[in-house]
TIDONU-727464 format. One line per 8 residues: number of its first residue (from 1); for each residue x, y, z of C-alpha. Coordinates in nm, 3 decimals, padded with zeros to 5 digits. Layout:
# residues N
NUM) X:Y:Z  ...
END
This chain:
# residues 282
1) -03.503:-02.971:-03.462  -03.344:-02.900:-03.092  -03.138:-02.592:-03.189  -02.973:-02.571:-02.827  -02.997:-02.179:-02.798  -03.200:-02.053:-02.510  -03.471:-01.712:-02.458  -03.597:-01.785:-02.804
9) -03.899:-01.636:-02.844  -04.190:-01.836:-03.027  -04.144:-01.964:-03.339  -04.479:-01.935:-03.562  -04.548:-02.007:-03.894  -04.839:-02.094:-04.075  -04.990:-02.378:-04.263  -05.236:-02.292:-04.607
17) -05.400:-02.516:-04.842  -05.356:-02.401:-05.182  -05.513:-02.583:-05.414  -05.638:-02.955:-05.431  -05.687:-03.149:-05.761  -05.921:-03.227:-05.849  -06.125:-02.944:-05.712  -06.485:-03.076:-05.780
25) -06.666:-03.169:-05.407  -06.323:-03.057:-05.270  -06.331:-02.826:-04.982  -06.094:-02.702:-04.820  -06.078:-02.625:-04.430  -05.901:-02.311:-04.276  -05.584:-02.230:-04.199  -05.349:-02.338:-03.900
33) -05.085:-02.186:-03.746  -04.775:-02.371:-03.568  -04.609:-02.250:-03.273  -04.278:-02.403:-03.117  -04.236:-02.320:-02.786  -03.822:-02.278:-02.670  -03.758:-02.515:-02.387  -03.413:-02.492:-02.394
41) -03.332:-02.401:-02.002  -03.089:-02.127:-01.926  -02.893:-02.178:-01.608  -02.733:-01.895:-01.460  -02.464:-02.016:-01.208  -02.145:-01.926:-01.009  -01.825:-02.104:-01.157  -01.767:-02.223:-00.831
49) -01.983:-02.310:-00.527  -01.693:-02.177:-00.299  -01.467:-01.889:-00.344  -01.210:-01.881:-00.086  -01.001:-01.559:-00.047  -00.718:-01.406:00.178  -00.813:-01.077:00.374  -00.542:-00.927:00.216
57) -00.540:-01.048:-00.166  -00.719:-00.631:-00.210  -01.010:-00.765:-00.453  -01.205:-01.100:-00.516  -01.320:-01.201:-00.843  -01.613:-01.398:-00.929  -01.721:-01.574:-01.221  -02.085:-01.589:-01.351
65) -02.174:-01.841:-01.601  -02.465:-01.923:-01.845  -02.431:-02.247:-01.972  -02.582:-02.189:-02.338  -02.561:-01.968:-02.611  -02.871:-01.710:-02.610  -03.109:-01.553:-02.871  -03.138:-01.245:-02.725
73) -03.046:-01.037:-02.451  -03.039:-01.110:-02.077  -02.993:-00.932:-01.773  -02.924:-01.134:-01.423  -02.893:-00.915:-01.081  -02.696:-01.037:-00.777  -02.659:-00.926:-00.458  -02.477:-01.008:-00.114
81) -02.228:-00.937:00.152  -02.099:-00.968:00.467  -02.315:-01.055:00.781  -02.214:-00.810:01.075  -02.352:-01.042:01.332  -02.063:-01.325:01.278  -01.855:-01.344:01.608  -01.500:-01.291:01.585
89) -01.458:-01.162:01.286  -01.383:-00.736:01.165  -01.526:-00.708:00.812  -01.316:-00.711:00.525  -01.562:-00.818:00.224  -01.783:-00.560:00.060  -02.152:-00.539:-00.031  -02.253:-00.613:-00.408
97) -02.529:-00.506:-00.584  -02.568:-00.499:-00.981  -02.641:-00.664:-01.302  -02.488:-00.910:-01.489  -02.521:-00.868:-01.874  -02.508:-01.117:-02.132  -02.537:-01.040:-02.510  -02.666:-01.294:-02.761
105) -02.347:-01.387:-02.939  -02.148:-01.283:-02.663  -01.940:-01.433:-02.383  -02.100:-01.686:-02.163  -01.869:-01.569:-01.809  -01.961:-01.235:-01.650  -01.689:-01.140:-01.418  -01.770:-00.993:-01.080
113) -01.462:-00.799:-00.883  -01.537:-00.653:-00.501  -01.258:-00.515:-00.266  -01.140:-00.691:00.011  -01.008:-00.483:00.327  -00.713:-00.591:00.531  -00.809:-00.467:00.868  -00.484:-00.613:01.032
121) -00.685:-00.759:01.332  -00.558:-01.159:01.392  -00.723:-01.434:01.519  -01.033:-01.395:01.327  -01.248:-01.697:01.239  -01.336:-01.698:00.828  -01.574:-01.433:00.739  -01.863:-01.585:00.471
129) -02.164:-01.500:00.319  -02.334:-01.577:-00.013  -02.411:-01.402:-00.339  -02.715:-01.439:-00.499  -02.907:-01.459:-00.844  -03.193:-01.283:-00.878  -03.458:-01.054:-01.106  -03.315:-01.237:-01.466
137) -03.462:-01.016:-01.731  -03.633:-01.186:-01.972  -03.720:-01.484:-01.684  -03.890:-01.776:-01.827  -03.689:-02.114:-01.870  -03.376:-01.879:-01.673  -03.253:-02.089:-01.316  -03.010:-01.950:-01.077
145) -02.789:-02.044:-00.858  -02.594:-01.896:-00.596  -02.229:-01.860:-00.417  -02.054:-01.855:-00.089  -01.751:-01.656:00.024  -01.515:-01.693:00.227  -01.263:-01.476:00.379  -00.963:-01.613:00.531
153) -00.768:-01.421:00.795  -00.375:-01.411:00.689  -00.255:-01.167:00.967  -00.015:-01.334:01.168  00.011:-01.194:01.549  00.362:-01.186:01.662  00.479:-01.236:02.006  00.765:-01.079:02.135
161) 00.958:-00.990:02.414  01.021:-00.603:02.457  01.386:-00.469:02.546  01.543:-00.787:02.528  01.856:-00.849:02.679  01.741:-00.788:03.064  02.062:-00.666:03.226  02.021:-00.598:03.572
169) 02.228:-00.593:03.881  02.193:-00.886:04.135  02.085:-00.682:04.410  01.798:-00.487:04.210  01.545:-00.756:04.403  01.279:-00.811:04.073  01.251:-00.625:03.778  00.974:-00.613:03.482
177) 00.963:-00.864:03.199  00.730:-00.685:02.903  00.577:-00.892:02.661  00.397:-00.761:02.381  00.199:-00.834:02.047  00.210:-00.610:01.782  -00.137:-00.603:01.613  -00.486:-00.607:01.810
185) -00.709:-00.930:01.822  -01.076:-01.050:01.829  -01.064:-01.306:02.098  -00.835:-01.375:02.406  -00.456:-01.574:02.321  -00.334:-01.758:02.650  00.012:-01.857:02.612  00.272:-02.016:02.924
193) 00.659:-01.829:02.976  00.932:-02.038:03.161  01.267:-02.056:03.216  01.530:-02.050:03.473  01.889:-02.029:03.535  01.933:-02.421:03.520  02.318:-02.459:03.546  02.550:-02.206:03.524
201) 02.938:-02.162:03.499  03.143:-02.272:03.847  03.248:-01.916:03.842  02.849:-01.782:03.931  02.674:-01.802:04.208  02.321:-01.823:04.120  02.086:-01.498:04.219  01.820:-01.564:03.917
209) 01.495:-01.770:03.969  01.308:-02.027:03.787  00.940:-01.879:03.582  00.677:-02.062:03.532  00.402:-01.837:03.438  00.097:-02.033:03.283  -00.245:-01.894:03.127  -00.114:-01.528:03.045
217) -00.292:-01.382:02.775  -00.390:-01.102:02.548  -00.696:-00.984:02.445  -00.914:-00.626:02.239  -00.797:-00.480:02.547  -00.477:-00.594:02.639  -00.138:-00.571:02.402  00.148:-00.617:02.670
225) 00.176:-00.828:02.941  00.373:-00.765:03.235  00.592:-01.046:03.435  00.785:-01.008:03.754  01.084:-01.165:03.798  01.272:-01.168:04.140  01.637:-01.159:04.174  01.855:-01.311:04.481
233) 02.130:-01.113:04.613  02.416:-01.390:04.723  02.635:-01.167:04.858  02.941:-01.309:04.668  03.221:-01.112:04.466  03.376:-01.153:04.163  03.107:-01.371:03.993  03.055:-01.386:03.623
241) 02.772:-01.249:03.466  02.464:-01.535:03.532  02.260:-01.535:03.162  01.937:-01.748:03.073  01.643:-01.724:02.871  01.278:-01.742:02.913  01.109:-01.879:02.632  00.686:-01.863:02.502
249) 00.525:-02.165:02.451  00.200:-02.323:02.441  -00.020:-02.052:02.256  -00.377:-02.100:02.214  -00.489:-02.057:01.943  -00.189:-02.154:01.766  -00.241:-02.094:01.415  -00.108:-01.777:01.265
257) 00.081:-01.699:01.604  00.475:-01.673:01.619  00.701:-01.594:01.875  00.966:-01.372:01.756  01.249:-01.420:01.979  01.339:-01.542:02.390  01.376:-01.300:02.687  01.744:-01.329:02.780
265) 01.812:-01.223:03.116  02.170:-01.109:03.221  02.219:-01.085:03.608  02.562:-00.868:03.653  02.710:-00.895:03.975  02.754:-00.575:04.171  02.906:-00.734:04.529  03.225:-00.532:04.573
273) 03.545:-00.643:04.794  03.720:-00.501:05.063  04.082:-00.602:05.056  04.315:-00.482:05.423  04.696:-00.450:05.468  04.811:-00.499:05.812  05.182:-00.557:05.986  05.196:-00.841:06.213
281) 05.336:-00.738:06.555  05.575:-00.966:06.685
END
């Protein structure tokens, strides 16, 4: 009878003749033994093929599994972690090394639970790398599978504009635009800034002048960008204060990338008037 329970050791009993009737000419032959061999297979597995985790969930948990009920004892080791040699990526999992236990009568799910760092470093491709099965203690009729994980990077890099509104006076020529992101990165972000003055009020003259700045970027080395805008002085008094915006667009990559706000630009007008009073001489 198939009793379904796996690492049994042999089963033996023996066989004996004890008696025969009648016993005249009767002899009777030796003894036997019977031995049933377990071949119930025990699979030791991962409850998923995949885990997938964010960099900054703190720990992962992983699920080992046997898929039978056992007779006696077993010990399963596993090992793995994170390959340094994967581009574009700072490492966030942690090694593992140590045994799984499973008691006969006991639970059939051994949980495993590693850290996970949050290095705050964006535009990192998914760290992964595989746990393994090995060494199961006793090992005959014991299978093993394995894992992969995955890492996903949640930082989001933020682009922003620095010192936003830019008021300057019309005849200060060109003055410094500063853009900035605000954590470092692991491979270069291009992104495009425009804008202009477009149309403005009948009451200003315009002094501003149009951006179109393409393929600016960041990169390890480079957190703020730096953008020259020139300014016309019209020689005209009494204008109103000239205002537009320069907006980000066009980052690549895109994902997990936001622009936090528009670099408004306020052109005051410093032109002053001379006003005479005369007599007319007859």
């Amino acid at each position: 009878r198939d009793d379904d329970f796996g690492l049994e050791k042999n089963e033996i009993y023996s066989l004996l003749f004890t008696g025969s009737t009648p016993t005249d000419g009767v002899i009777l032959g030796m003894n036997s033994s019977i031995v049933i061999i377990d071949d119930d297979i025990v699979i030791v597995d991962f409850g998923q093929d995949v885990y997938t985790f964010n960099e900054n969930d703190g720990y992962g948990t992983v699920e080992v599994t046997i898929n039978r009920n056992i007779a006696q004892d077993l010990l399963v080791g596993f090992i793995g972690g994170p390959n340094p040699n994967q581009p574009y990526i700072e490492i966030s999992g942690s090694n593992v090394s140590e045994d799984a236990q499973f008691t006969s009568g006991g639970s059939l799910t051994y949980t495993i639970i590693f850290l996970l760092m949050n290095d705050t470093i964006g535009l990192e491709d998914n760290e992964f790398y595989n746990l393994i099965l090995e060494n199961p203690r006793p090992s005959r009729n014991v299978e093993l599978g394995n894992t992969e994980i995955n890492i996903v990077d949640d930082d989001v890099v933020t682009i922003s504009f620095l010192g936003v509104p830019y008021e300057v006076p019309e005849n200060v020529g060109s003055f410094t635009v500063h853009i900035r992101i605000d954590i470092g990165i692991v491979r270069k972000l291009t992104f495009d800034v425009s804008g202009g003055p477009g149309s403005q009020p009948p009451s200003v003259v315009i002094s501003g002048t149009d951006v179109n700045e393409m393929g600016l970027y960041f990169s390890k080395s480079v957190i703020v960008v730096y953008l020259m805008v020139n300014v016309t002085d019209d020689q005209v008094p009494l204008e109103a204060v000239e205002e537009y915006s320069l907006v980000i667009s066009n980052t690549n990559p895109s994902e997990n990338v936001t622009v936090a706000n528009v670099g408004t630009i306020r052109i005051i007008d410093d032109d002053g008037m001379t006003l005479r009073y005369g007599f007319e001489t007859p």
